[in-house]
N, C-alpha and C positions, 0 to 999 in steps of 0.2 A: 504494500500500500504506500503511494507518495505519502509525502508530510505533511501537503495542505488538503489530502482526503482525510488523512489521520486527523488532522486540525477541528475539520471543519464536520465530523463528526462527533466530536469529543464536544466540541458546541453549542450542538445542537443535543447534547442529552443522550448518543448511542455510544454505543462500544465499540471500536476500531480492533484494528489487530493488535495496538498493543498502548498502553497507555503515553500521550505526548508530551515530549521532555520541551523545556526553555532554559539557554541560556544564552545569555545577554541579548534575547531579541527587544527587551522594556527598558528604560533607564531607570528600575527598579529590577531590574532581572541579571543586571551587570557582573562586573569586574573590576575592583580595583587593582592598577597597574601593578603595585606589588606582588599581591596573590597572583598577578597572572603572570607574571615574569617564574616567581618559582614554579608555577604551575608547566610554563612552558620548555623551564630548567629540567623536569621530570620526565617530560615525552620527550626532549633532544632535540628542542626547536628551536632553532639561533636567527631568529628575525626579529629586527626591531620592532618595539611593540608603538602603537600610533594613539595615541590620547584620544577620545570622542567626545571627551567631556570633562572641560581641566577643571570644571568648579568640584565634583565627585570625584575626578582624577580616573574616571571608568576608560576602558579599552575599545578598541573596535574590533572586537573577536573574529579572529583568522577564521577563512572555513577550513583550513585543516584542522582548526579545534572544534568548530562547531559539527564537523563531521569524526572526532575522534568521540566529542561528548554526547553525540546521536540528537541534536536537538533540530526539532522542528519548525523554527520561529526566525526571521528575519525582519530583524526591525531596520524601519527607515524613519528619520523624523526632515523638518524643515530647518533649511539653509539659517545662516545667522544674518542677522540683519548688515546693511550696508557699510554701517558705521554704527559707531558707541557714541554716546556722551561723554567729553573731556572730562578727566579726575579736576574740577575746578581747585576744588578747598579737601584735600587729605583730612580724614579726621584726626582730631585731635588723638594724642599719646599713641597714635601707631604710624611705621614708617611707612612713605608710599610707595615703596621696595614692595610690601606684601600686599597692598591693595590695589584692586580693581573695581572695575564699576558696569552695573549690567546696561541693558534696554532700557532698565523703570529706572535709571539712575540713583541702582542701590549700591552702594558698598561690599564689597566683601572681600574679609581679610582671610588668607591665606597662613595654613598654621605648617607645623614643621612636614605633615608629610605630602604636601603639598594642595591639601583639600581646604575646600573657603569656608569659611561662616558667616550670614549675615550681619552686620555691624553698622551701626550710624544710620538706621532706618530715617530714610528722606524726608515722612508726612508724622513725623512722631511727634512735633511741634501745633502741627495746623489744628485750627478750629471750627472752621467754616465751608462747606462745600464750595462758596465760593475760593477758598483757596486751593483746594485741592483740583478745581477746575483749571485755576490759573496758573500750576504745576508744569515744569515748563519741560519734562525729561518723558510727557507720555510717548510708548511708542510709536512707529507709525507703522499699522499692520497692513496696508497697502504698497509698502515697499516691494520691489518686483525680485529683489536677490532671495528675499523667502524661498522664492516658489521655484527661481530658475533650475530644468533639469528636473524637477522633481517627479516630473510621469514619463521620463528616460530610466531616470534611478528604477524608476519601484521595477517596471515592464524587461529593464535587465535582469533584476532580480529573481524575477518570477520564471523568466527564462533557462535561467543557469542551475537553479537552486530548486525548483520545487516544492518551496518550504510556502507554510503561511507566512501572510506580511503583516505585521504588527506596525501601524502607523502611531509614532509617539508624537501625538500634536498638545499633550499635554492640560492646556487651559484650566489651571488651577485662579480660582476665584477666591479662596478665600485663606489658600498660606498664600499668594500674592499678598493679598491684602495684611496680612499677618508682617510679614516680610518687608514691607513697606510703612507701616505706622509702628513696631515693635508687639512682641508678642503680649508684654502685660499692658500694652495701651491698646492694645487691638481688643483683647476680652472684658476691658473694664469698658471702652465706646459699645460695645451690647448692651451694658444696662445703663451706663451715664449717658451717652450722645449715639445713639441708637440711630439717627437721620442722618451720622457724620460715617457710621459704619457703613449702610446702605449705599452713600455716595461714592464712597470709595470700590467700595464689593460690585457695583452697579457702572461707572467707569473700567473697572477692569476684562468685565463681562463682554460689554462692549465690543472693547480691543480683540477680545477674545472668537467673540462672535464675526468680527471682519477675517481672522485670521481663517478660523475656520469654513468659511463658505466658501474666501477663495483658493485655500488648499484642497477642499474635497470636491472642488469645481473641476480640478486636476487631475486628482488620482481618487476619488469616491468612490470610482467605478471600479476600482484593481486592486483595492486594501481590502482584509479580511478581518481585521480588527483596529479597532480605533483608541486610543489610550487615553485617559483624560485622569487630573489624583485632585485629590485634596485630601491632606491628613488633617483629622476631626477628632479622634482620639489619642489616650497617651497609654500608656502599659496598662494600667486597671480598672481607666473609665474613661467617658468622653470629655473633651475639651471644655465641653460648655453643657447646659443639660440641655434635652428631647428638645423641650419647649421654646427654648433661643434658637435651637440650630431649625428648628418650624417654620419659626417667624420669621428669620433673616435670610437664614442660606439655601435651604430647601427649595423657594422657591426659584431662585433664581439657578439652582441646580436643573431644577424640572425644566424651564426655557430652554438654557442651553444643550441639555440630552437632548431635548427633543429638535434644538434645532439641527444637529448635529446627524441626528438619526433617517431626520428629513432628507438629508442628501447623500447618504448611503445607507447600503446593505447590510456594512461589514455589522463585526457585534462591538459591545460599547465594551469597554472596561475601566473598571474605576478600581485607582490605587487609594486607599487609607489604610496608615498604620496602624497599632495598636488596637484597640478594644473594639473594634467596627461592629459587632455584631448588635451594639447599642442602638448602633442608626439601618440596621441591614434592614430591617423591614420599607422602613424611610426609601432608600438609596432604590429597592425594587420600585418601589412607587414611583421615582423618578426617574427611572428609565434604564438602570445601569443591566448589562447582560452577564459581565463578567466581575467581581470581586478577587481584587489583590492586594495588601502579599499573602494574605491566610496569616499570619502571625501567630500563631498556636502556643505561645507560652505569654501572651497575653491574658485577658480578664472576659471569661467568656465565648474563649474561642479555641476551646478544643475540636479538634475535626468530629467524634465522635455526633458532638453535638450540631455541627452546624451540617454534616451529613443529612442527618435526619430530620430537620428542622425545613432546611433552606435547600437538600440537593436534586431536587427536582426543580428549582425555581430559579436558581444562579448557577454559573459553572463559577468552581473556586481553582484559582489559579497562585499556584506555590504551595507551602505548608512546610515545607524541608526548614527546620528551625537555624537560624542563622548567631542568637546569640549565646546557646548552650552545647548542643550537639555538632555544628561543622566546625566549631573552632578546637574545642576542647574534649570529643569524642574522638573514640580509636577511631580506623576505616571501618571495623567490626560494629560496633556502634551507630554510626552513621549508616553503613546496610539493613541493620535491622531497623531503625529507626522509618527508612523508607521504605520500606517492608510493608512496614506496623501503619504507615500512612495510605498504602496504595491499598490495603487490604477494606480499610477504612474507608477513602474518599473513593477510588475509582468503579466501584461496580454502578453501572446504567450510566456512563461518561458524566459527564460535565466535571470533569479535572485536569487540568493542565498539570503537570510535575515540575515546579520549579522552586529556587530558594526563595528564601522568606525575603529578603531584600540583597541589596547589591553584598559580592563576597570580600569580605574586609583584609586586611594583607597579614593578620593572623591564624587565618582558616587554611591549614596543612596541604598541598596539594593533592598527597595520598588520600584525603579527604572527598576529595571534588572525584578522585576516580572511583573512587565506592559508590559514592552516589551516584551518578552519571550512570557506570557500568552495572548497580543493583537496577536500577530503575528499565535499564532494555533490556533486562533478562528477567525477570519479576513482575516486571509492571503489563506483561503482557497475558489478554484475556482469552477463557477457556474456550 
């Protein structure tokens, strides 16, 4: 069976020949360049490894690894815009040696292994949606470098590889907005300045929503999955309660799924971290197809439970724990472990096999080959 038959049944709720593996076709499904340099130190691959993404420091996964780790996923996302906005004014007490500055004219400082954090949030000041209007760093999601080449890219892709196409277009709305006004000023404007949240969450949507119509105006018709995150919880609860994330973000999740879904086939998938299962009922209602990363040593989200609950209704994509088992488990360990998940999640499809989030440059490389190589020998159905 190809990969995007395999894919595209697991999708849809049936059994393939054998359950489908992902690695780094998400920017949540990644590699950091550490781990993957040992990783590539072990199979006797002496190619220089290529950055895809210097803020998380991820790789652009060779197909001879994606074909050693049997994965079925090929992600493609959009070009980088034209230009950035000038580092005007460096923040204060750090050098401008480690900082950079994105699209939304945020900051972020670069720490020793080369990974950013956001720092000196831009709107963390304002008060007034007239200022946040008069903000002078929004982007411009009509820029044409987005898009150039991008329905070359994918139709190569699909040509060579046979894999499904995971399009990472991303459109997070509300860690944007986190990210940009700072995280404890972002959750206290929910119940203090509740109109100044809106207007920000409600601007970025926006941008978001241009982005997205004219990228799937492109290639809508040739992606098989569509990626969009926002992280809403934290290890053992949500960010905010039911009742906020109803009133404010919910709805404008609901708009953009559905505008999104409006112009393609593919299926949707929605990344949130931690305790997701809080809002899973929600996140159905608004439209999402796919949930990721499964984070299973979270608050609520044992596979067991979310099998039986939710596995007719969403395909759950990842579950392979990334902060216990792939760093600090034998290989022996981490086999059973996948084992113990595929026995769990995969019966009647809707399971993707991949790790809980991107592989951090602790996690063993003899790691990554237990897992990889349990999952194509095990993970396949009777």
């Amino acid at each position: 069976m190809l990969s995007r038959e395999r894919m595209l049944m697991a999708l849809n709720h049936q059994e393939p020949d054998r359950v489908p593996i992902d690695f780094g076709g998400t920017t949540a499904t990644g590699i950091q360049v550490t781990a993957y340099d040992c990783l590539k130190k072990l199979l006797g691959i002496e190619t220089p490894s290529l950055i895809a993404n210097k803020r998380a420091q991820l790789v652009a996964v060779e197909e001879v690894i994606k074909k050693r780790l049997h994965t079925d996923v090929d992600g493609i996302g959009l070009n980088p815009p034209a230009s950035l906005p000038a580092v005007v004014a460096p923040p204060v007490d750090t050098s401008p040696v480690n900082i950079s500055i994105d699209e939304w004219g945020g900051y972020w400082l670069s720490g020793v292994s080369g990974e950013h954090t956001a720092t000196n949030p831009p709107l963390a000041r304002m008060e007034t949606a007239a200022e946040v209007e008069a903000y002078s760093f929004w982007p411009d999601p009509t820029d044409p470098a987005r898009y150039a080449g991008l329905r070359e890219k994918v139709l190569d892709l699909k040509s060579h590889s046979q894999r499904a196409i995971a399009f990472n277009l991303g459109c997070q709305i509300a860690s944007q907005a986190r990210n940009m006004r700072g995280y404890e000023q972002w959750l206290m404007d929910f119940i203090l300045n509740p109109a100044l949240a809106e207007t920000i969450m409600r601007k970025i949507m926006t941008i978001h929503l241009v982005i997205a119509e004219q990228a799937l105006a492109v290639i809508g018709d040739q992606v098989d999955v569509v990626t969009v995150a926002d992280d809403l919880a934290i290890q053992n609860a949500p960010m905010m309660s039911p009742a906020v994330y109803r009133k404010m973000i919910k709805p404008m999740q609901q708009e953009m799924f559905g505008f999104i879904k409006a112009r393609t086939k593919a299926k949707l998938f929605y990344h949130c971290c931690g305790a997701a299962s809080f809002f899973l009922d929600d996140f159905l209602e608004a439209g999402i197809d796919i949930l990721n990363p499964v984070q299973v040593s979270a608050t609520n989200m044992q596979p067991e439970y979310l099998k039986k609950r939710y596995g007719s209704r969403v395909t759950f994509w990842g579950g392979v724990d990334t902060q216990q088992l792939l760093p600090y488990g034998s290989p022996q360990e981490v086999a059973d472990g996948v084992k113990r998940l595929i026995d769990i999640m995969a019966p009647g499809g809707g399971f993707i096999l991949a790790t809980v989030h991107n592989i951090r440059p602790e996690v063993p490389p003899e790691n990554l080959i237990a897992l990889f190589d349990t999952a194509l020998e095990y993970g396949r159905y009777k």
